[in-house]
C-alpha positions as CSV (number, residue, x, y, z in Angstrom):
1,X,-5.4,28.1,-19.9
2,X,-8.7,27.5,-21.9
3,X,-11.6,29.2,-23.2
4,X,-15.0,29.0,-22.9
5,X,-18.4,30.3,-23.9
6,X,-18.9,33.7,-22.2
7,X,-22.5,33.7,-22.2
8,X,-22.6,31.2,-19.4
9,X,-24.3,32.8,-16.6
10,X,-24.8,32.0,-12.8
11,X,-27.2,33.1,-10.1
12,X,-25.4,33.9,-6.3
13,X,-28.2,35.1,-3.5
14,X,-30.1,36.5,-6.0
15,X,-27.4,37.8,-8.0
16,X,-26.5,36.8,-12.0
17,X,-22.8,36.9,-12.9
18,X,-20.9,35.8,-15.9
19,X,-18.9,33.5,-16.1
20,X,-15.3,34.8,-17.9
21,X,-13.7,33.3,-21.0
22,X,-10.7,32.6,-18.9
23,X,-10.1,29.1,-17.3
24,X,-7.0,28.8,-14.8
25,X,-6.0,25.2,-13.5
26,X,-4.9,25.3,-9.9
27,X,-3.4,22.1,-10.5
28,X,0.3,20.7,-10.0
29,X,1.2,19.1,-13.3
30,X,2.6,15.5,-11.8
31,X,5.7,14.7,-14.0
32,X,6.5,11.6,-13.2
33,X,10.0,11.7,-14.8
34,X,11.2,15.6,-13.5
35,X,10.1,17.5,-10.3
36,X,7.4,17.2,-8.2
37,X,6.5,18.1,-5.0
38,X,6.8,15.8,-2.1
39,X,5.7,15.3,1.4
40,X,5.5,12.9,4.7
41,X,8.6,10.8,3.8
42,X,6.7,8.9,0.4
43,X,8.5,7.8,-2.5
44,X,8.3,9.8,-5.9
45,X,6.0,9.3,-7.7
46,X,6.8,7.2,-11.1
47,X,6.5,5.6,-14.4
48,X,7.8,2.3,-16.1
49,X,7.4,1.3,-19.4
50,X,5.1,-2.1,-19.3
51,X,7.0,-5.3,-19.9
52,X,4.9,-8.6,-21.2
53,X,7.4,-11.2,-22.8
54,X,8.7,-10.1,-25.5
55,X,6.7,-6.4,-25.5
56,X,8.5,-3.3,-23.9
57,X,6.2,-0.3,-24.0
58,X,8.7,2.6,-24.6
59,X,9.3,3.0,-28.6
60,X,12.2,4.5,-27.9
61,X,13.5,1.0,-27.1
62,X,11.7,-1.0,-29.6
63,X,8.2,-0.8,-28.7
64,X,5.4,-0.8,-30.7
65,X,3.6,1.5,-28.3
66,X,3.9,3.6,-25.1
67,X,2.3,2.2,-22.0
68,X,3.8,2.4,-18.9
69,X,2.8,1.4,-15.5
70,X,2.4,4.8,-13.0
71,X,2.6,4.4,-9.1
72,X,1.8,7.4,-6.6
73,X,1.0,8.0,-3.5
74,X,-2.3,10.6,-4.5
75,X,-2.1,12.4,-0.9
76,X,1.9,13.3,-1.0
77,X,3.4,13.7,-5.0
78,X,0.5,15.9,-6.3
79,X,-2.3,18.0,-6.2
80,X,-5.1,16.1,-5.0
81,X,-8.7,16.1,-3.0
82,X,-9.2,13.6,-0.3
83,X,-12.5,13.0,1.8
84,X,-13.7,11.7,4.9
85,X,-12.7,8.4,3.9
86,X,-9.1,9.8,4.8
87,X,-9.8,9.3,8.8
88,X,-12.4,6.8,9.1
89,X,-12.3,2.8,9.5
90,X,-14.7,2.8,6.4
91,X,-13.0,2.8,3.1
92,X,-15.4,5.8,1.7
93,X,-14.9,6.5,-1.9
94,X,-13.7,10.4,-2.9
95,X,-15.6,9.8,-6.1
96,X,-18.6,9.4,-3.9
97,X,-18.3,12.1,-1.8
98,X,-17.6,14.4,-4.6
99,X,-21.1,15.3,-6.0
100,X,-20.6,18.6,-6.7
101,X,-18.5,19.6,-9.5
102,X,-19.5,23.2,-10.1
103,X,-19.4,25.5,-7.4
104,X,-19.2,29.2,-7.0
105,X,-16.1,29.7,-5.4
106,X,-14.3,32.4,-3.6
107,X,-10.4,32.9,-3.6
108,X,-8.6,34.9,-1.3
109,X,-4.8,35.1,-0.4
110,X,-3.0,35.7,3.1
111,X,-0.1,35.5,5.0
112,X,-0.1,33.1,7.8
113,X,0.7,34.3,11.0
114,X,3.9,33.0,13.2
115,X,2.6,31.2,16.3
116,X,3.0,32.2,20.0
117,X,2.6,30.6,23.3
118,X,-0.9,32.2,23.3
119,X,-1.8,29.6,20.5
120,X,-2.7,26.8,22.7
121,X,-4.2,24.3,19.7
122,X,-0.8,25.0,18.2
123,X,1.8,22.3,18.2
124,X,5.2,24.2,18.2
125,X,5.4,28.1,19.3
126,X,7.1,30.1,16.1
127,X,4.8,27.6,13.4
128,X,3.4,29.6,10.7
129,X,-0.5,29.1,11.2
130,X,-4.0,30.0,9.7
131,X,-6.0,31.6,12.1
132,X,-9.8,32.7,11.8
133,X,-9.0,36.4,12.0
134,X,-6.7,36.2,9.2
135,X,-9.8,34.3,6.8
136,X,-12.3,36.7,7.8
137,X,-10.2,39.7,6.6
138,X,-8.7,38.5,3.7
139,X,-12.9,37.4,2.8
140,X,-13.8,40.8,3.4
141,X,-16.0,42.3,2.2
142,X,-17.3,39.2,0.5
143,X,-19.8,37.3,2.7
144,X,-18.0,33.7,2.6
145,X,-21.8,32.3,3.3
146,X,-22.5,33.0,-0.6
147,X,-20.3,30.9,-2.0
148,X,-19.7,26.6,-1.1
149,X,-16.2,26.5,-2.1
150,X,-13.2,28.4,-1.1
151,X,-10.0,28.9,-2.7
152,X,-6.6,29.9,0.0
153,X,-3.5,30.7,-1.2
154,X,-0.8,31.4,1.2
155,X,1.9,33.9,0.6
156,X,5.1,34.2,0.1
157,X,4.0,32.5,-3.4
158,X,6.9,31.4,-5.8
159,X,6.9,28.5,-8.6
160,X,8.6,26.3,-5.9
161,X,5.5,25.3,-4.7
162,X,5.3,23.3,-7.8
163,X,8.1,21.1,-6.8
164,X,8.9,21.5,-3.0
165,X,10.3,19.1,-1.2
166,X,8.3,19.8,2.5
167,X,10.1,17.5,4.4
168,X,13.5,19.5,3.9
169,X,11.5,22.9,3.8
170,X,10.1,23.1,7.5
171,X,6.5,22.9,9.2
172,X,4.3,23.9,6.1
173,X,1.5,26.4,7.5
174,X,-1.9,25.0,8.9
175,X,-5.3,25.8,9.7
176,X,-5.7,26.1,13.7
177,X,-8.8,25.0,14.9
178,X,-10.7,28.2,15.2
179,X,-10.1,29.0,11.7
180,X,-11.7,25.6,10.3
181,X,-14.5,26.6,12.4
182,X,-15.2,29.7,10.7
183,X,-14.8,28.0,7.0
184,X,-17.6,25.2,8.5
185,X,-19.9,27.7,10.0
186,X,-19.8,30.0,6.7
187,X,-21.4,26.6,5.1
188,X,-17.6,25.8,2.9
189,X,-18.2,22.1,1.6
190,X,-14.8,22.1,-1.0
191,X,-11.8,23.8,0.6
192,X,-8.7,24.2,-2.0
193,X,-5.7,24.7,-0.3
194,X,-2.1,25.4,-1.7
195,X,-0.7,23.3,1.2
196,X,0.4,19.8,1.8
197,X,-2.0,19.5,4.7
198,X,-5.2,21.1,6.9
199,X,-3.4,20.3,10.3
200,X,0.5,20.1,11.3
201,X,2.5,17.3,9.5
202,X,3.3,15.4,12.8
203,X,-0.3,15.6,14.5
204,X,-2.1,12.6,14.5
205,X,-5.1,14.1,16.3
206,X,-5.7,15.3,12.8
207,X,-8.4,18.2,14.6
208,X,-9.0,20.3,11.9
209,X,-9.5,17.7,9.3
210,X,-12.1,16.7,11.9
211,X,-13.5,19.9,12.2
212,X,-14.5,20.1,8.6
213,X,-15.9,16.8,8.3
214,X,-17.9,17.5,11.4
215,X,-16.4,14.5,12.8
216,X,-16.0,14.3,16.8
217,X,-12.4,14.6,18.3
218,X,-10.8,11.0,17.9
219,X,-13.9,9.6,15.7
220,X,-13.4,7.1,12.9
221,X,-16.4,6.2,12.2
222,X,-18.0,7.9,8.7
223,X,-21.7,7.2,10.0
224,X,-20.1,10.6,12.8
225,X,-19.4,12.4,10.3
226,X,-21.7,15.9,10.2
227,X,-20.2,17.0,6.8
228,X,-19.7,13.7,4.8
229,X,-20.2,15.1,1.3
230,X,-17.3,17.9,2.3
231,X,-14.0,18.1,-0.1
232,X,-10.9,19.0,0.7
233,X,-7.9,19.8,-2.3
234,X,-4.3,20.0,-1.2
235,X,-1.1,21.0,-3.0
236,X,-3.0,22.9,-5.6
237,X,-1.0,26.1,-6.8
238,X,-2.4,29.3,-7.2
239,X,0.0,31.5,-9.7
240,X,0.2,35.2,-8.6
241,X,-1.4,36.4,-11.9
242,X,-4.8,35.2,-11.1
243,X,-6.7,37.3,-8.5
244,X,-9.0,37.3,-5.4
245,X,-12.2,37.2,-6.0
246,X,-15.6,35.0,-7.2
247,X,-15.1,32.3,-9.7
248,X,-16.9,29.5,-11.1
249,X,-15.1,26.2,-9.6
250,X,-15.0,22.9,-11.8
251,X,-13.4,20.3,-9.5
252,X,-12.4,17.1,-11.8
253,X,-11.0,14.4,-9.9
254,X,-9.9,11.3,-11.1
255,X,-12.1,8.6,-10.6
256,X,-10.3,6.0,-7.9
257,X,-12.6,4.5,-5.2
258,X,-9.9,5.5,-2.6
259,X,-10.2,8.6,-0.1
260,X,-8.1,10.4,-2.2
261,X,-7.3,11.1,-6.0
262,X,-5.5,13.1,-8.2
263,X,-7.3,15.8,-9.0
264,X,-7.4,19.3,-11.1
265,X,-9.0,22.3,-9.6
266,X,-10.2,25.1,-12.5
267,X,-11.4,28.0,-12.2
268,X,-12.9,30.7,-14.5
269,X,-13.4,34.4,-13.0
270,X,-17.3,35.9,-12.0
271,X,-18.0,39.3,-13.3
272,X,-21.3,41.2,-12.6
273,X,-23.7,40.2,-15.3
């Protein structure tokens, strides 16, 4: 938690707000030594100290230094933000894509609903799933068309999220296609989710992700994409204390030229100026 200047101010549809003192990271801290959350079957993330000759970099065996070499796999051990680069033959670079790193964000919370057979864009009957109903009242009685980022954190909400295992915990909830619909057509370009992924694990038609990049069904071309400056943040954590409502958004992601990266998601609250 950090402080900053409270006199900072920002302008919404012709509205000022201030911003709080308060900054709340959404991020997962990735230790690569202790838990950490994991998903689609990678390897932990970890560290080893550096050996050169005659050099060891842990001091605790003799070194003169620490340095250690880190590996990850940025889309499964941690929170991270990906972009269009993810699903296209070109190798488009997240720190590209990610111009905008203040953005007036909303954050909202809801329960995802269990699927039925009347869910036809849903893989399995009984998944727990995102639909656009369920955004549009939990944005209520914001207008989601003010604000370019938005923030969705799923319920229940406990500090295993921090460290889960989602291949051993079940189908992780998803966004069905109808509900990334409505986040694109309220004008969303950064999308911070407290999930492992937009769509279903096992679905390789990957239709939501799709959706938001404005890409075509089956397109892997990033010259098709509609929405090519869009974000998209996964495995962030939202802690119960902080509450629905506007804030500030200060994405930082590390600077790979990958389609995805590690990344910290901070927020600091709006109030009416």
């Amino acid at each position: 938690m950090a402080h900053v200047d409270p006199a900072l101010t920002v302008e919404i549809s012709g509205r000022r707000w201030r911003v709080g003192a308060q900054a709340y990271d959404l991020s997962i801290p990735l230790a690569f030594d202790g838990a950490q959350p994991s998903f689609f079957g990678a390897p932990r993330a970890a560290g080893t100290p550096l050996l050169a000759g005659s050099f060891v970099g842990d001091v605790n065996r003799g070194g003169s230094v620490n340095c250690s070499t880190h590996t990850l796999t940025p889309h499964c051990n941690g929170t991270h933000t990906e972009c269009v680069g993810h699903i296209t033959r070109e190798r488009v670079s997240v720190r590209d894509a990610a111009v905008d790193h203040l953005s007036v964000a909303l954050l909202v919370t809801l329960s995802p609903a269990e699927a039925s057979a009347e869910h036809r864009e849903v893989t399995q009957p009984g998944d727990r799933i995102i639909t656009a109903a369920l955004l549009a009242a939990a944005v209520a009685p914001h207008d989601l068309s003010d604000y370019s980022a938005l923030v969705v954190r799923t319920l229940p909400n406990d500090d295993t999220k921090r460290h889960r295992d989602y291949d051993l915990a079940g189908p992780a909830p998803y966004f069905t296609a109808d509900a990334m619909r409505w986040i694109v057509q309220h004008g969303v370009q950064s999308l911070v989710v407290d999930l492992p992924t937009l769509d279903r694990a096992d679905d390789a038609r990957l239709t939501t992700h799709r959706i938001f990049w404005g890409l075509p069904p089956g397109a892997t071309s990033a010259a098709l994409a509609a929405r090519p400056q869009a974000t998209v943040t996964e495995l962030a954590y939202v802690a119960g204390a902080i509450a629905d409502g506007p804030y500030l958004l200060n994405l930082q992601i590390a600077p790979f030229v990958a389609d995805a990266a590690p990344s910290r998601p901070v927020v600091l609250p709006l109030v009416p100026a």
